[in-house]
N, CA, C and O atoms as a DFTB+ gen file, in Angstrom:
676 C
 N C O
     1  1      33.822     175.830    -113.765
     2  2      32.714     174.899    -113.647
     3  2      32.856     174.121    -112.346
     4  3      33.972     173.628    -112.180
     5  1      32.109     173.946    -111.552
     6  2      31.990     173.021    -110.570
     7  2      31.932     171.480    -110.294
     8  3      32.444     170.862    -111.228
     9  1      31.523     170.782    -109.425
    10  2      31.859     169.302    -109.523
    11  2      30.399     168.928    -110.437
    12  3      29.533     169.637    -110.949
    13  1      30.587     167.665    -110.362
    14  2      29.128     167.023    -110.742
    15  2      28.018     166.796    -109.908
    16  3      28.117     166.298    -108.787
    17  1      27.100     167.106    -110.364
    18  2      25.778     166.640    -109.132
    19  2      25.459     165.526    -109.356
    20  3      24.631     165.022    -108.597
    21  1      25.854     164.942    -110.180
    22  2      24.493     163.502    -110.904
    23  2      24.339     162.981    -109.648
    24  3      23.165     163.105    -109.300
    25  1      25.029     162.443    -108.804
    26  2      24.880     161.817    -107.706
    27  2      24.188     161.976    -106.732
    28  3      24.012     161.156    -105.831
    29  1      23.782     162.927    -106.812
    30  2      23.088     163.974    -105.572
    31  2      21.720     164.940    -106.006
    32  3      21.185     165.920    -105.487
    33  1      21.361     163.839    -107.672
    34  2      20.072     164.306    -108.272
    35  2      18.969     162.855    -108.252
    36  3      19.101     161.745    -108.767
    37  1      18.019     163.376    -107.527
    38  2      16.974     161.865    -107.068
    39  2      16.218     161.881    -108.080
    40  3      16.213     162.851    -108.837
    41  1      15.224     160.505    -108.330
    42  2      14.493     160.646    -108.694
    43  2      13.149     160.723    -108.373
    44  3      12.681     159.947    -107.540
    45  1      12.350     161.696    -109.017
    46  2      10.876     162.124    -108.717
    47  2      10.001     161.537    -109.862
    48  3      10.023     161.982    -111.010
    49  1       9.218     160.483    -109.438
    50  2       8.187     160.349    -110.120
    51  2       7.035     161.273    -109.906
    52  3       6.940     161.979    -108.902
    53  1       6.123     161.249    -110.919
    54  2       5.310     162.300    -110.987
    55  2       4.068     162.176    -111.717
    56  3       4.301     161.724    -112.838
    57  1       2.970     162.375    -111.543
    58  2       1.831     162.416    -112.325
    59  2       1.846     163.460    -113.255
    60  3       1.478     163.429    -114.430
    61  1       2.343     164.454    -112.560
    62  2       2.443     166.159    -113.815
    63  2       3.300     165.926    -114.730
    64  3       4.066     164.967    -114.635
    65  1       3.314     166.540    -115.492
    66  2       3.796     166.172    -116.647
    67  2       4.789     167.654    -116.700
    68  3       4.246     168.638    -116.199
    69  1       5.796     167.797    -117.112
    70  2       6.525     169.199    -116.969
    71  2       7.235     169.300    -118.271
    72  3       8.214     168.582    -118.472
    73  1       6.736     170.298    -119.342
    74  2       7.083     170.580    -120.106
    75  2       8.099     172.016    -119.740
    76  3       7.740     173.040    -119.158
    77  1       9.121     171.766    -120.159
    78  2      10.071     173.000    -120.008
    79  2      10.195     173.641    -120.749
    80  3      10.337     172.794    -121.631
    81  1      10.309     174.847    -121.417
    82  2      10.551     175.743    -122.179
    83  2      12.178     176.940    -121.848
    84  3      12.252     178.055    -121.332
    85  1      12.770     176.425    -122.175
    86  2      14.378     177.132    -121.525
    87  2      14.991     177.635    -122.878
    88  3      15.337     176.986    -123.865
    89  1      15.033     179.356    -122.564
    90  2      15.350     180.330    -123.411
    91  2      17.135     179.780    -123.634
    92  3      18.007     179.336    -122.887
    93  1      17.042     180.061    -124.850
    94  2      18.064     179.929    -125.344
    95  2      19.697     180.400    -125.019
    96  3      20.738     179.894    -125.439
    97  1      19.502     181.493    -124.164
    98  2      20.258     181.786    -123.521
    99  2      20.809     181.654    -122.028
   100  3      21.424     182.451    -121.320
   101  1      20.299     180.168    -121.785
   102  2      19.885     179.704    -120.531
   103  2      21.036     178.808    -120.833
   104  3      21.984     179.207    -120.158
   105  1      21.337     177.887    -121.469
   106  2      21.787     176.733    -122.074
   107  2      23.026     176.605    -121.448
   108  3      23.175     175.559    -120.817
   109  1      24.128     177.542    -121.458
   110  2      25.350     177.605    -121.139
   111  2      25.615     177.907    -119.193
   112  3      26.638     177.624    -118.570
   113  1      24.546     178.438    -118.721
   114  2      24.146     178.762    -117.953
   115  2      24.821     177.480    -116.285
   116  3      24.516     176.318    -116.017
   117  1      25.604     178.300    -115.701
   118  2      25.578     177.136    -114.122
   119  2      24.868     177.538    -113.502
   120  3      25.007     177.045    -112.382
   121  1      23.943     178.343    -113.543
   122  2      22.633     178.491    -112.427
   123  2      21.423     178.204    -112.867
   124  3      20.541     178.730    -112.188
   125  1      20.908     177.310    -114.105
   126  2      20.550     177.235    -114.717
   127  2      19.689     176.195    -114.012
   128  3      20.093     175.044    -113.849
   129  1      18.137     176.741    -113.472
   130  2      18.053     175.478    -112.332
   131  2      16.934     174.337    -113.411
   132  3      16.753     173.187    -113.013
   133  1      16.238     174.837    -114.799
   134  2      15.215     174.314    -115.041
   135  2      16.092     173.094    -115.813
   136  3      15.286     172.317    -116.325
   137  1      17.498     172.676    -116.060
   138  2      18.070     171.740    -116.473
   139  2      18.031     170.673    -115.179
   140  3      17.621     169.523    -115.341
   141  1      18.487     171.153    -113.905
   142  2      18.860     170.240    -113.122
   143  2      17.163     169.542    -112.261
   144  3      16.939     168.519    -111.615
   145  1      16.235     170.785    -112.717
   146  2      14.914     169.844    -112.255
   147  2      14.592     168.597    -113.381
   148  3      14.242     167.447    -113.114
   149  1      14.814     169.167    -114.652
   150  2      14.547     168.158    -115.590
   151  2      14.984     166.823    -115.456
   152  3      14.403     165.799    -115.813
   153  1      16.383     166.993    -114.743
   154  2      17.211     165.587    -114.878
   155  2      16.701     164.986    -113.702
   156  3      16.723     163.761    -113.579
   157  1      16.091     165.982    -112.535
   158  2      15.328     164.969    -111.381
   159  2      13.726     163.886    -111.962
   160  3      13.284     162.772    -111.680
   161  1      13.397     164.810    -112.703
   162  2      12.072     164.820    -112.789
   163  2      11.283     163.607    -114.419
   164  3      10.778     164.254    -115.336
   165  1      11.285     162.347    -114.527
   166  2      11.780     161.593    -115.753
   167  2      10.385     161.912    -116.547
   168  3      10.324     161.502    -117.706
   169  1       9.140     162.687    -115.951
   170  2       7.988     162.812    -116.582
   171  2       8.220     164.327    -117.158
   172  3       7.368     165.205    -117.024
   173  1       8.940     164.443    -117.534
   174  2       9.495     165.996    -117.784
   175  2      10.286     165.989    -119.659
   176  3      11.073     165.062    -119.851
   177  1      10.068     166.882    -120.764
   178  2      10.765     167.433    -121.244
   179  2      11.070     168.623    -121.267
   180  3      10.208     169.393    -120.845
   181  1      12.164     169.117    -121.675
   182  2      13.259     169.945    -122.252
   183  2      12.996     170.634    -123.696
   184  3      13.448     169.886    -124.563
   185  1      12.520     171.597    -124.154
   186  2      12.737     172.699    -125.275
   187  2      13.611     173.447    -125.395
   188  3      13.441     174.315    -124.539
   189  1      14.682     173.695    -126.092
   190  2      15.291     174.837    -126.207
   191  2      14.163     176.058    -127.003
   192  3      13.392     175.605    -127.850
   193  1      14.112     177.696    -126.666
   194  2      12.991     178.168    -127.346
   195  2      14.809     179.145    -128.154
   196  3      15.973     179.392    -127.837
   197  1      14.181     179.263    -128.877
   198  2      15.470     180.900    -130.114
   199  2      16.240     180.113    -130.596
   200  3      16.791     180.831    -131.430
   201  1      16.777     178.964    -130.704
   202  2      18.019     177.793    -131.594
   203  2      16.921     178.763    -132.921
   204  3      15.697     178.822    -132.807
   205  1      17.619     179.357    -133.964
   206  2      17.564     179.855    -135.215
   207  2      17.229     178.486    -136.016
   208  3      16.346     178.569    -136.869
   209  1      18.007     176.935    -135.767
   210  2      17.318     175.957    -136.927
   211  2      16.408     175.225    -136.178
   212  3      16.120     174.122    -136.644
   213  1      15.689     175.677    -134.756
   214  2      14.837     174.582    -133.900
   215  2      13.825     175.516    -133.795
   216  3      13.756     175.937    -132.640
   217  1      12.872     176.093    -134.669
   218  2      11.898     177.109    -134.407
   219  2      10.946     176.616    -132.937
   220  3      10.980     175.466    -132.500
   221  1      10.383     177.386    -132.511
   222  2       8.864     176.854    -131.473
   223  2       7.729     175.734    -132.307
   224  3       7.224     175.926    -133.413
   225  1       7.610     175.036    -131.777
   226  2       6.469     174.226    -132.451
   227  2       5.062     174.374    -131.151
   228  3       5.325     174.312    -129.950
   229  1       4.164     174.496    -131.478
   230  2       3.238     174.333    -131.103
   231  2       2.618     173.012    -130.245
   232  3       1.904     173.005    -129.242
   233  1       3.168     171.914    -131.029
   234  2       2.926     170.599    -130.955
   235  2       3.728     170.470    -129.192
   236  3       3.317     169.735    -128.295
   237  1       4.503     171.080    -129.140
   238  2       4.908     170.388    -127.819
   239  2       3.736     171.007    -126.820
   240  3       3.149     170.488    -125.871
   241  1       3.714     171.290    -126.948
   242  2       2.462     171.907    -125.591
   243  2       0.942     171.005    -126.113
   244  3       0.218     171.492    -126.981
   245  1       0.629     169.716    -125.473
   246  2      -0.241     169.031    -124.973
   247  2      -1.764     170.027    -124.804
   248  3      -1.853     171.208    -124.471
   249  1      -2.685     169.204    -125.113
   250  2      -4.204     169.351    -124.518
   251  2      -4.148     169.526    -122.835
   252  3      -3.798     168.723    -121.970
   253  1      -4.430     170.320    -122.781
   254  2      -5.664     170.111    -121.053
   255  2      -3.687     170.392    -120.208
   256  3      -3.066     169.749    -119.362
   257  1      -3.358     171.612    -121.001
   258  2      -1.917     172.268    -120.280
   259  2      -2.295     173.107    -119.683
   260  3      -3.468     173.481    -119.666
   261  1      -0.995     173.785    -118.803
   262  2      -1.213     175.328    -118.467
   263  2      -0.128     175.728    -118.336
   264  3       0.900     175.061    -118.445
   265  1      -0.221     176.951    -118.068
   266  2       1.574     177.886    -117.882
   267  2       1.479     177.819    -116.776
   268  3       0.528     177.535    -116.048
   269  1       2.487     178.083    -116.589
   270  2       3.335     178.210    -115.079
   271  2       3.401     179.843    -115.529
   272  3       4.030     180.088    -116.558
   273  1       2.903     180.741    -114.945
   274  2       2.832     182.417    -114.896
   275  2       2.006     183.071    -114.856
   276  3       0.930     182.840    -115.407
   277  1       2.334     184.310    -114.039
   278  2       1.543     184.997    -113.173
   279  2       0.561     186.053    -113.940
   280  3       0.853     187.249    -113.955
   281  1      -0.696     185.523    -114.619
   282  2      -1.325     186.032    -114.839
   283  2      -2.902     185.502    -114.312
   284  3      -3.431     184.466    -114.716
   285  1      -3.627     186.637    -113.141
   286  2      -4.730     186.463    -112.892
   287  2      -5.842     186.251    -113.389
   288  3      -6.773     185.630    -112.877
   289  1      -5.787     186.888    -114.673
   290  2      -6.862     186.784    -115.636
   291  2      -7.286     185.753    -116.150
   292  3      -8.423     185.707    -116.617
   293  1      -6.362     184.601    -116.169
   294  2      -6.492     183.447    -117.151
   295  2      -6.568     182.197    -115.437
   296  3      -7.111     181.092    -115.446
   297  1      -6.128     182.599    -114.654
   298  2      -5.591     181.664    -113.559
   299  2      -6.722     180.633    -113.099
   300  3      -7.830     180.974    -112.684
   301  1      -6.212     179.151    -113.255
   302  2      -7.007     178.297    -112.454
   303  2      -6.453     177.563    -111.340
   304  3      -5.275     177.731    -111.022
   305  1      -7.160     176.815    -110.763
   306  2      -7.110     176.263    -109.459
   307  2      -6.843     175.166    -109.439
   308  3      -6.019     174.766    -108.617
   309  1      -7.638     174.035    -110.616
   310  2      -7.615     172.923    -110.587
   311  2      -5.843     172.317    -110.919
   312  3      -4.841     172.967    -111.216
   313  1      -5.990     171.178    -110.760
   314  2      -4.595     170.345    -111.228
   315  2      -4.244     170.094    -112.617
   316  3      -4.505     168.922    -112.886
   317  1      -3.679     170.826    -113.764
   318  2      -3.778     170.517    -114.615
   319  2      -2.686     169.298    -115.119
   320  3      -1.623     169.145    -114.516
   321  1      -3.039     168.502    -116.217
   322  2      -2.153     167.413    -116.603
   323  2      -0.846     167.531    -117.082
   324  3      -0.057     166.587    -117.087
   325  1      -0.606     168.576    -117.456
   326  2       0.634     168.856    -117.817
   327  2       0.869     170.598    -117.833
   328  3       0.106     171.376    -118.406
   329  1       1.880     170.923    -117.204
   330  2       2.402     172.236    -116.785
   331  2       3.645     172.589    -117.685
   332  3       4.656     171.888    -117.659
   333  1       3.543     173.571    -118.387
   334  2       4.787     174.506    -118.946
   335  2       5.160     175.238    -118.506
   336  3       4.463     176.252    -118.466
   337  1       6.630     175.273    -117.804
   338  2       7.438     175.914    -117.245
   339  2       7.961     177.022    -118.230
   340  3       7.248     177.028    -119.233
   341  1       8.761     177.775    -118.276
   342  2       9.217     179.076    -118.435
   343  2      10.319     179.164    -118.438
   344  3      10.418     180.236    -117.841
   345  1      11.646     178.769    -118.722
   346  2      12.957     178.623    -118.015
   347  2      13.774     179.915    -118.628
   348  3      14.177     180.006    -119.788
   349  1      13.900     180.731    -117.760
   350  2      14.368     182.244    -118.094
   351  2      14.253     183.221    -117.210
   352  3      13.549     183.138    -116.203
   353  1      15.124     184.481    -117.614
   354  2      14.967     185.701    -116.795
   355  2      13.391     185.888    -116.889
   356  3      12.800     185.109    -117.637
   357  1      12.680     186.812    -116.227
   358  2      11.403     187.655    -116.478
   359  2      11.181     187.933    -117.744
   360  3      10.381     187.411    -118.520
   361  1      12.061     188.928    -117.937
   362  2      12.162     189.586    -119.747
   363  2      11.969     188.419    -120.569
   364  3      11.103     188.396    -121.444
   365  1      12.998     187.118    -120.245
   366  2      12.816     186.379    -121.902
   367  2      11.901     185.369    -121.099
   368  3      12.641     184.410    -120.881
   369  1      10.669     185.109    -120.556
   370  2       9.734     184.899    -120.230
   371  2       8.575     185.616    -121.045
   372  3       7.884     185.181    -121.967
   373  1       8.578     186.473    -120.609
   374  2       7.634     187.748    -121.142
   375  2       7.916     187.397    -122.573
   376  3       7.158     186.542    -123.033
   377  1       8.629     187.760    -123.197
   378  2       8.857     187.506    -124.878
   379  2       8.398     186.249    -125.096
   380  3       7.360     186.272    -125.758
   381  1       8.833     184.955    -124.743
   382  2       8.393     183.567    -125.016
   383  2       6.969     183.593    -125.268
   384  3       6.291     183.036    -126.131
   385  1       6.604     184.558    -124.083
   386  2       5.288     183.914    -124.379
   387  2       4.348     184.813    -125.595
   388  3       3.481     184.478    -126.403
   389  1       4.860     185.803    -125.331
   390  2       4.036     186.740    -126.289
   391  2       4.388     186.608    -127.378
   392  3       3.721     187.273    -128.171
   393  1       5.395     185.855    -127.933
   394  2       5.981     185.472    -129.704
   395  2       5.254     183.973    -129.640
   396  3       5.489     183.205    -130.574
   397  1       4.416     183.557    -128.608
   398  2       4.377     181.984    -129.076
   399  2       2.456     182.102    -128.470
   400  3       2.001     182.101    -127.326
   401  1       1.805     182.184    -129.727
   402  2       0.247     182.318    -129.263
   403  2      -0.304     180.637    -128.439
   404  3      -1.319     180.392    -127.788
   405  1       0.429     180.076    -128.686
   406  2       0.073     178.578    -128.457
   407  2       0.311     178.702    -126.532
   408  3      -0.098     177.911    -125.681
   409  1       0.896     179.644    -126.391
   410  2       1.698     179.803    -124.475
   411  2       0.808     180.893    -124.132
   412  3       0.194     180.726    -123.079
   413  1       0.563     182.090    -124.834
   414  2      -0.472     182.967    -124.415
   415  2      -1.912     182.619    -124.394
   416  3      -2.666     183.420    -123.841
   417  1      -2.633     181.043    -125.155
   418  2      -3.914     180.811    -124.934
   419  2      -3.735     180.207    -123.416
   420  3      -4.761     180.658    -122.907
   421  1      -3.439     179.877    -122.947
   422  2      -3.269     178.722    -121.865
   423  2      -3.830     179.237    -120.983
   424  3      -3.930     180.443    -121.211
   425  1      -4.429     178.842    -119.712
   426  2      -4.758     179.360    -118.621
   427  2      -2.900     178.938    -117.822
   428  3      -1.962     178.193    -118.105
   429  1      -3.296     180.149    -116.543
   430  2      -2.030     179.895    -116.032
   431  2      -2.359     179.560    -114.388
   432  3      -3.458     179.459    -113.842
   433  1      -1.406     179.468    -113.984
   434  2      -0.795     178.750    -112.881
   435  2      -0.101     179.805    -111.787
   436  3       1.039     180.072    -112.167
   437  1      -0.437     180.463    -110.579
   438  2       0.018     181.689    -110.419
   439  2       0.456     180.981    -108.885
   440  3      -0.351     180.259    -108.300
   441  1       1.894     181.293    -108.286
   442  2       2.414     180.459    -107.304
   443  2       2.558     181.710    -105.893
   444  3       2.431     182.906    -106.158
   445  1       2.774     181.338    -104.738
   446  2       2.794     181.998    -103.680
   447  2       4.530     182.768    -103.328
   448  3       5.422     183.042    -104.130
   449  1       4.510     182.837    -102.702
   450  2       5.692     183.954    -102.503
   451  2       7.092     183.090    -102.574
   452  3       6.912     182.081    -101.891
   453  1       8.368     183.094    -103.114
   454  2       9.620     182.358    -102.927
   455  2      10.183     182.267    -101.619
   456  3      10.243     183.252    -100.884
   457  1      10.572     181.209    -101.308
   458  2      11.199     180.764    -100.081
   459  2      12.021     181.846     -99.761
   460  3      12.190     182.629    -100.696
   461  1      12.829     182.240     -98.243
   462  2      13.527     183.089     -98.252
   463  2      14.928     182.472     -97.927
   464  3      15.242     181.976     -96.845
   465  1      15.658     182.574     -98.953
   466  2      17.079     182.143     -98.939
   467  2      18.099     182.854     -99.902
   468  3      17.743     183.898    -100.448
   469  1      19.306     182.356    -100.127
   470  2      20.484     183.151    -100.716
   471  2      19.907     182.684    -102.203
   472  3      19.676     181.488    -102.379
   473  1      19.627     183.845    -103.496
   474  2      20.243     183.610    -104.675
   475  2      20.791     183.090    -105.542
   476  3      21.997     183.318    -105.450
   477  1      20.514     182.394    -106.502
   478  2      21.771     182.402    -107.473
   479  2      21.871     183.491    -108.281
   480  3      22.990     183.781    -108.703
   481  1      20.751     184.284    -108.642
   482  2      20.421     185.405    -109.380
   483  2      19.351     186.188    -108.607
   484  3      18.638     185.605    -107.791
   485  1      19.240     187.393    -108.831
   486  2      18.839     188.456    -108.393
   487  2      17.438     188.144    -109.327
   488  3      17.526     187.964    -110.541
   489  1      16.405     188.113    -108.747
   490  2      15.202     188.781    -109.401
   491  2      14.641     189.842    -109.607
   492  3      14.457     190.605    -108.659
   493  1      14.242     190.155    -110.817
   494  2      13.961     191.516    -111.465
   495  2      12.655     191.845    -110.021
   496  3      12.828     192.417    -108.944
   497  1      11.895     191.455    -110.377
   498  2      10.468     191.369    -109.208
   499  2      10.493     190.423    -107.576
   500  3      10.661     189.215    -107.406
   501  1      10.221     191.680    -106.411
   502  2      10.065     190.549    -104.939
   503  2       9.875     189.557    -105.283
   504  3      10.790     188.782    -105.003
   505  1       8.780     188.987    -105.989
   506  2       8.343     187.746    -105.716
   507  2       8.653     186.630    -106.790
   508  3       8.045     185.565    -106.891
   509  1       9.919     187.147    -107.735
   510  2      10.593     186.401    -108.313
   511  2      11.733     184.966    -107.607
   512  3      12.675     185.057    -106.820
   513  1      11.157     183.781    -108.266
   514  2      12.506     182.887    -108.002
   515  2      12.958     181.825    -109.022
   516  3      12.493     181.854    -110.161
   517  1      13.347     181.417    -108.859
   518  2      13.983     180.280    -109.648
   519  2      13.020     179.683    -110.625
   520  3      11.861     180.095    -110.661
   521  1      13.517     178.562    -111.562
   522  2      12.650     177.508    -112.289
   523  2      12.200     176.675    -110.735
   524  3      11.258     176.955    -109.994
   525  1      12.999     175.834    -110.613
   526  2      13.167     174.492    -109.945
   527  2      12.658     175.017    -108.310
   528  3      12.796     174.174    -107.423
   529  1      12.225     176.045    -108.018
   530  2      12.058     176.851    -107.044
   531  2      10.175     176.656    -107.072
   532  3       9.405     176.038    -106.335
   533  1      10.030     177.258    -107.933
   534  2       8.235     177.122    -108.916
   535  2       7.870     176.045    -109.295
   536  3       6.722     175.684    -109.035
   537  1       8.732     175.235    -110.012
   538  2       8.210     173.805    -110.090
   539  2       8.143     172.505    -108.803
   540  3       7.672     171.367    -108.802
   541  1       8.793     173.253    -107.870
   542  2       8.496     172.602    -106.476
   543  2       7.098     172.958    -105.840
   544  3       6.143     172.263    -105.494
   545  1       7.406     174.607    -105.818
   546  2       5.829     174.383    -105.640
   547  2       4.421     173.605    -106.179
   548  3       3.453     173.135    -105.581
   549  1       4.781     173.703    -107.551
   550  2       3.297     173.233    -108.500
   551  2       3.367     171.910    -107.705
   552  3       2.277     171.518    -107.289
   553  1       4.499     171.109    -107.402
   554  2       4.620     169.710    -106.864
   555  2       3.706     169.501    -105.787
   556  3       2.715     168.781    -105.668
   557  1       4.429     170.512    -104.840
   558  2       3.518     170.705    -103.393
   559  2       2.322     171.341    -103.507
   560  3       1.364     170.728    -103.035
   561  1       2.145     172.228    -103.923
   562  2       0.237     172.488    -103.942
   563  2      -0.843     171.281    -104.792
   564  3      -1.848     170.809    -104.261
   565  1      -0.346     170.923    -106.250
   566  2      -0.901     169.948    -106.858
   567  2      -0.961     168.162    -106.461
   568  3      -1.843     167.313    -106.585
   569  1       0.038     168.143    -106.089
   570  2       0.174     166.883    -106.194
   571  2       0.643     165.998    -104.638
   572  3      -0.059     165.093    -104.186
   573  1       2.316     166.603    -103.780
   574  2       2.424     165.972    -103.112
   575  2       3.549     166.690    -102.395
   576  3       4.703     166.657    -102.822
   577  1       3.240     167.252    -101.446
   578  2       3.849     168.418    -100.173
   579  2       5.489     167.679    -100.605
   580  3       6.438     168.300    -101.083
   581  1       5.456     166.604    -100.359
   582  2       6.543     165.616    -100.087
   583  2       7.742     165.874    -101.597
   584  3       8.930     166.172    -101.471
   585  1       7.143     165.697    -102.705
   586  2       7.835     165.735    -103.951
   587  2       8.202     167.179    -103.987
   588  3       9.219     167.564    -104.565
   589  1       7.311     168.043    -103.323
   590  2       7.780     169.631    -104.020
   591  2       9.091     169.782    -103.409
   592  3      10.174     170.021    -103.944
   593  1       8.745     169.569    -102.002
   594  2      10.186     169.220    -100.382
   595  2      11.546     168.679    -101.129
   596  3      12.647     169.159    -100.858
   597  1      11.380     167.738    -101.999
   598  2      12.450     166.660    -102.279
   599  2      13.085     167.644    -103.531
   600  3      14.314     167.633    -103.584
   601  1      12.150     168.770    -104.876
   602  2      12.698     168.833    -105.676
   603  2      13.214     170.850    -105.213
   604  3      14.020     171.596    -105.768
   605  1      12.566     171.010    -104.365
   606  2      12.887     172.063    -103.975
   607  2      14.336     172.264    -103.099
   608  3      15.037     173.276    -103.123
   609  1      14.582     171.065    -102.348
   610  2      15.987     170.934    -101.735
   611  2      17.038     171.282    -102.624
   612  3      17.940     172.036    -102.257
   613  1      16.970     170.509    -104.425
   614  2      18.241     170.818    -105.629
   615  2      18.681     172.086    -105.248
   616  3      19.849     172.190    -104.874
   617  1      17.722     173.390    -105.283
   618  2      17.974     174.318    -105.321
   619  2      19.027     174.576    -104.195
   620  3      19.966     175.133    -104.764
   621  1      19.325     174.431    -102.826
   622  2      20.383     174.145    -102.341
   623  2      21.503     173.421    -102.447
   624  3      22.563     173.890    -102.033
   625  1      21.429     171.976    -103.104
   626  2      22.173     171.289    -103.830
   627  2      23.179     172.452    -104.738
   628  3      24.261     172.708    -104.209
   629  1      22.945     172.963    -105.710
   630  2      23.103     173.275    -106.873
   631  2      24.017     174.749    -106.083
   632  3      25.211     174.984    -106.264
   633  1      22.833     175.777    -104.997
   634  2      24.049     176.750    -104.780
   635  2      25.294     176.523    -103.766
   636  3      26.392     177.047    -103.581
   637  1      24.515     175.430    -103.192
   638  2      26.405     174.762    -102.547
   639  2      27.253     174.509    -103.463
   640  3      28.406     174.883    -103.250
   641  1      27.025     173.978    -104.434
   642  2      27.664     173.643    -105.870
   643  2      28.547     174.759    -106.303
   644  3      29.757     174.954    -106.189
   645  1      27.744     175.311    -106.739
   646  2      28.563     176.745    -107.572
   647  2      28.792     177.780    -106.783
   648  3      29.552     178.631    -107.244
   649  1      28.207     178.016    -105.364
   650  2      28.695     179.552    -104.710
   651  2      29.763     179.036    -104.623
   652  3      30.274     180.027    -105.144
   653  1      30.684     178.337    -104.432
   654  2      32.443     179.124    -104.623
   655  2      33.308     179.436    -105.889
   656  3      34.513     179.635    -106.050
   657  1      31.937     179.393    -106.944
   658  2      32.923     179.777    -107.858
   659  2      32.151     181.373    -108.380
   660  3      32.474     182.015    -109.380
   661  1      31.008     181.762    -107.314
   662  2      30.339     182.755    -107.570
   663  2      31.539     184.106    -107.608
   664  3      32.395     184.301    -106.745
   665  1      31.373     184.722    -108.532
   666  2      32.027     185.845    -108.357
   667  2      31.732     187.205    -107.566
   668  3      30.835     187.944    -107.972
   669  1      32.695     187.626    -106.126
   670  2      32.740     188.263    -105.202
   671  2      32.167     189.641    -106.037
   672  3      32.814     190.051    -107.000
   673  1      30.627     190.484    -105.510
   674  2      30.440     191.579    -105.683
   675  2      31.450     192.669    -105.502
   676  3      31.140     193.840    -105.719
């Protein structure tokens, strides 16, 4: 395990509202970036989705939401009030949403290409990146160039953090 960040996690106020959704197998996780946006971000909760005694509730996902994911069909433009993040590989993305009809009504939120920098994980898809990577953007296109800048930096934070304890390919 690496040092602590707390110190070196700001705070972002925010009009959006960021509901997280972080697969269960995320939890244990040191690259785990949709924890360390949460702790920037104080207009933000945290879901665990698969805890066997914490089923999905419906109730957390708010009126007048949207997903954060790349589907054209449903995709809008406007700013919505509160955004649900995704916190997971592709695969347990894909499942979340399709076991939870309350995440598949939503219109979604479809983001531009990932910054080009080092990894913490390999994305299944090019234009795969991070949680805290995507939720910078929604910052900067919706709301404020400046906040996406500030929460998008963690993501460097975090792999200075742990690349030395990354294990050599």
């Amino acid at each position: 395990m690496g040092p602590c960040l707390c110190d070196r996690i700001p705070r972002i106020e925010t009009r959006t509202r960021f509901v997280i959704l972080r697969h269960v197998w995320e939890l244990d996780k040191g690259s785990n970036t949709g924890r360390i946006a949460h702790l920037a971000l104080p207009n933000s909760v945290i879901h665990d989705i698969g805890l066997k005694d914490q089923p999905f509730d419906p109730d957390w996902i708010p009126d007048r939401s949207a997903l954060l994911f790349p589907d054209p069909a449903k995709e809008i433009t406007e700013a919505p009030a509160t955004v649900v993040v995704l916190d997971g590989t592709w695969g347990q993305a894909k499942r979340m949403v399709h076991r939870n009809e309350a995440l598949w009504r939503l219109p979604r939120l479809r983001l531009d290409t990932p910054p080009t920098r080092a990894r913490l994980r390999t994305p299944p898809r090019e234009e795969g990146m991070s949680t805290i990577e995507a939720m910078a953007q929604v910052l900067a296109r919706y709301e404020d160039p400046e906040k996406g800048r500030e929460l998008d930096a963690l993501y460097d934070v975090l792999w200075n953090a742990i690349s030395p304890w990354r294990a050599v390919p």
